[in-house]
C-alpha positions, 0 to 999 in steps of 0.5 A: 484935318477933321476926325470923326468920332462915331458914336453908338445910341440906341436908335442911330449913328451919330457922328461928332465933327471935330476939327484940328484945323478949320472950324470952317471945314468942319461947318462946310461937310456938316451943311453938306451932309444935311443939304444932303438929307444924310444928317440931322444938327443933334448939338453944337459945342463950341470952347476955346483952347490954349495953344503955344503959339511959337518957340517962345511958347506963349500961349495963345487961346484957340476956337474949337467948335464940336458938331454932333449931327444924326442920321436922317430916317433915309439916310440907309435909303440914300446911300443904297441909291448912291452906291448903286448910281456908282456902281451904274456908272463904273460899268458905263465906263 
C-alpha cells in the first residue's frame, strides 16, 4: 500500500511517495510518473525503522524510503490531453 501525502508550495504540488510495503512499488510509479514527463525528483530520503517482527515481538529494522516528486511545467497540459483522449475513447465505445 503506498499513501500519497500532497503538499501545497508556493509555486506547485508536490507529491511525497510513502511506502508501507514495497519500496519497489513506490520506485516503479515514481520512474513512471517522470517517464511520463508528469513529475520532477525533488528529494529522496531513506531511513530504517524498527518493526515486531513476530509474536515473540522481537524487533526487527525495516527499509523505509520518502520520494518527494514536483509537477513538470506540462504536467496541467498532459493530463488535460489525457482525460479528453478518455473522453475520445468512451464515446467510440
Amino acid at each position: 500500500m503506498v499513501s500519497l501525502h500532497e503538499y501545497k508550495t508556493d509555486a506547485f504540488t508536490r507529491v511525497a511517495l510513502v511506502p508501507y510495503m514495497a519500496i519497489s512499488t513506490v520506485v516503479s510509479i515514481a520512474e513512471i510518473l517522470k517517464n511520463n514527463g508528469l513529475a520532477t525528483e525533488k528529494k529522496i530520503m531513506t531511513s530504517t525503522v524498527d518493526v515486531k517482527e513476530d509474536m515473540r515481538g522481537r524487533p526487527v529494522q525495516k527499509a523505509n524510503i520518502e520520494i518527494v516528486l514536483g509537477k513538470t511545467v506540462n504536467f496541467d497540459e498532459l493530463m488535460i490531453t489525457e482525460q479528453n483522449d478518455g473522453n475520445n475513447l468512451q464515446e467510440q465505445n
